[in-house]
C-alpha positions, 0 to 999 in steps of 0.5 A: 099153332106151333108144332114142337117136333117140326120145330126142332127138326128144323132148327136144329141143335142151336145155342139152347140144345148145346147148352143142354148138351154141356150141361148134361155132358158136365153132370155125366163127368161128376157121375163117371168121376164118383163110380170110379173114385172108389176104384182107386181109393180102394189099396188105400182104404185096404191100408187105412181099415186093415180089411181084406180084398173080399170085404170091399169086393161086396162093396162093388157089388152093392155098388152094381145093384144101386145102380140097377135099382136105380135104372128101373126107378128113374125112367119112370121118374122122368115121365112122370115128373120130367126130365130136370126134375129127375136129373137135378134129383139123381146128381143130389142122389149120388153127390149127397151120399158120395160126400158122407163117404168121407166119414165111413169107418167100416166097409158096411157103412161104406156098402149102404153108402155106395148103394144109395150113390148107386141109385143116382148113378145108374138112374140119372144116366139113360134120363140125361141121354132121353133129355139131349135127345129131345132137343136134337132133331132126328138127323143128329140125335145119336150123335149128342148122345154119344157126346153126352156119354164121353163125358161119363168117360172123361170123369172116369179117367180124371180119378186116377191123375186127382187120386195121385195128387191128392191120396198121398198128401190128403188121404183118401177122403179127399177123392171123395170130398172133391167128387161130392162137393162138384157134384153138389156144385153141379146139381146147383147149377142144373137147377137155374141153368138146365131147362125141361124138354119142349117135347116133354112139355108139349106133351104133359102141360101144352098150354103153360108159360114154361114152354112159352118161355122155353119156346121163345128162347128157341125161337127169338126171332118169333113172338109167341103169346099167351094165345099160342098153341102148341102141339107135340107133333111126333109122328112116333107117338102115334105108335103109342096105344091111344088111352093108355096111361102104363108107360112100361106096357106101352114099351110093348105096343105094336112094332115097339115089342120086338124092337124093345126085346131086342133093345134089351138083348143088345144092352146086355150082350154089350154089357157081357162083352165090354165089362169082361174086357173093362175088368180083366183085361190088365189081367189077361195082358199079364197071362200073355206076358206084357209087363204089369205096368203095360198090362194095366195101362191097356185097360185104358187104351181100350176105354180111349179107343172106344170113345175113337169109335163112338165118335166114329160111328156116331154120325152114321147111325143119324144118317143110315140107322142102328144098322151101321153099327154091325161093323162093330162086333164084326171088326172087335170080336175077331180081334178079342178073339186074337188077344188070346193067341200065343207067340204075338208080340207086344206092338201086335198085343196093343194093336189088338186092344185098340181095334177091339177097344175101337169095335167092343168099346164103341158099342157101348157108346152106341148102344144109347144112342140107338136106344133114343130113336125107338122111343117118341118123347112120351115114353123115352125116358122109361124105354132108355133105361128099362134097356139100361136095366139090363146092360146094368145085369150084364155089368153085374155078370160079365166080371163074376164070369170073367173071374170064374173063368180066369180061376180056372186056368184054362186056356187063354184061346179058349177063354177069349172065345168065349168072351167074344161069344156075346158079340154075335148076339150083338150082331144079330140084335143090330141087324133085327133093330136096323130092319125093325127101324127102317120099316117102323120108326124111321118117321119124321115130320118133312122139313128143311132144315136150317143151317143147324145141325 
């Protein structure tokens, strides 16, 4: 008998989880690179089509809809039918759709478009974080999460470079030629090359040639036969309630109903207090006087900073828990707060940025990674991204607000005091997670680890 969970507690992440870990990480650069092609596609369309700014403003917003439609599908999805079934089926969701871009002519065409690419961007993320995390042991499971989601980051800042090269000798089309046909080129890979979850496996077909397969290639110095038994092993699932077959309302099950409430509030108060910035920052810089080519690579500093802080914070989540990133709010919200002050000079301003990119930036990479320790493997794809649902809402929200704000004029201290409000939520969500999981959900089968991280 084999015990899969044991398994992998004590091996590691060895060369199969890496090449998971790669694989996922090269799928989530083609999502973040088609989300934000349209960005800076956009004063190209608005030339070509001779529409207004409002016209493509409901074309983010459908955008933002997909994608939260596509959070509450997909979890479900990945428990059901597993998880590289449902990531081979997202990057086809947004790869497909993100290709006929090409032959839009109006900005509802466009809309239908962004929103069926929506539905795949939004669901395949939280499933590609549930998938790296199966195959990592627990010491190291927030930290090939938030390597997983830097990918999304590293796409998403490739669409400016390849707009400046390719808009003005090819036209906008050729943004989305490229980031449709490698994301099609990617699900292909994915389908030879990216194997289903052991524990996934374990759970749902414990007796089939798949996981015997996929076992061997774990364990090459084993020999495994057709007579070999496998056990899933998890001690979290046996906080799971015996017989039942609803996922969601297993979300709910003892000590799992306050942890997955405060999961929720944690995604959406992240979500409140990062696409504020995310949006408007540029803007904000501008009201305080930097120049209009500064303002806007501040947008930038913020994003790269926060990768500097998910980097970070990463490995402290693995050895002491969610609590650890407490430090976070507490180090961004004061320095949001500061970006709002009169009288700072420049290098105080970009100062400012980089430490609340480093606090309210890192959060939104911690976030997953904390996400994927509350939930056994039974159930992990459905508790990511039903948390996913509302980080999604608050993406939605947190610019229409920003904006609201900003048209208002009122003053710029007050208006950071208010979008650095969101950070208390965070700190009470994370302090009430850290407690929930120290007493709760920090369980795991007692093995030595190899030498493999």
């Amino acid at each position: 008998m084999i015990d899969v969970n044991e398994t992998i507690e004590r091996i590691g992440v060895r060369r199969l989880g890496v090449l998971v870990v790669a694989l996922c990480f090269g799928m989530m650069i083609s999502d973040g690179y088609d989300f934000a092609s349209l960005a800076v596609a956009v004063p190209a369309i608005l030339r070509n089509w001779h529409v207004t700014p409002k016209a493509m403003g409901v074309v983010f917003s459908v955008t933002f809809i997909g994608l939260l439609v596509g959070s509450l599908f997909y979890g479900w999805l990945a428990d059901r039918f597993g998880r590289k079934f449902t990531i081979v089926f997202g990057t086809l969701n947004f790869g497909i759709p993100v290709l006929l871009t090409v032959w839009a002519g109006n900005p509802t065409e466009l809309a239908v478009l962004r929103f069926v690419a929506g539905i795949g961007m939004g669901g395949v993320v939280p499933i590609a974080y549930t998938l790296v995390s199966d195959y990592a042991p627990r010491r190291s499971r927030s930290t090939v999460t938030v390597i997983t989601n830097i990918g999304y980051s590293v796409g998403a800042a490739l669409t400016g470079t390849v707009a400046a090269a390719l808009i003005p000798h090819y036209g906008w089309q050729s943004l989305f030629v490229l980031g449709g046909c490698f994301s099609l080129v990617m699900a292909l890979v994915l389908i030879f090359a990216l194997p289903e979850s052991p524990r996934y496996l374990a759970l749902k077909n414990p007796g089939s040639a798949s996981l015997r397969k996929l076992m061997q290639r774990l364990l090459p110095e084993e020999t495994i036969t057709a007579t070999t038994v496998f056990v899933p092993g998890d001690l979290q699932e046996k906080q799971t309630k015996a017989g039942s077959k609803d996922n969601f309302l297993q979300l709910f099950y003892g000590p799992r109903r306050p942890a997955t409430i405060l999961l929720w509030l944690l995604f959406i108060a992240d979500a409140l207090s990062f696409f504020f910035l995310a949006s408007w920052l540029p803007v904000v810089m501008e009201r305080q006087g930097v120049a209009p080519q500064i303002a806007s690579l501040t947008q930038s500093l913020f994003i790269f900073m926060g990768i500097t802080g998910g980097f970070i914070i990463m490995r402290f989540i693995d050895r002491y828990g969610p609590i650890v990133v407490l430090i976070l709010p507490i180090v961004g919200a004061p320095l949001e707060i500061l970006m709002g002050a009169q009288g700072l000079t420049l290098p105080i301003l970009l100062s400012a940025v980089a430490g609340a990119g480093i606090g309210l930036s890192g959060v939104h990479y911690a976030v997953y990674a904390i996400a994927v320790r509350f939930y056994p493997a039974s159930i992990r794809g459905r508790g990511v991204s039903s948390a996913t649902v509302w980080g999604r809402a608050g993406g939605i929200i947190a610019p229409y607000l920003g904006g609201f704000f900003l048209s208002t004029h009122m003053p710029l201290q007050q208006l950071m005091l208010i979008a650095a409000a969101p950070c208390i939520l965070t700190a009470l969500a994370t302090v009430g997670l850290g407690q929930l999981y120290s007493r709760h959900f920090e369980v795991y089968t007692e093995v030595q680890p190899s030498a493999a991280v």
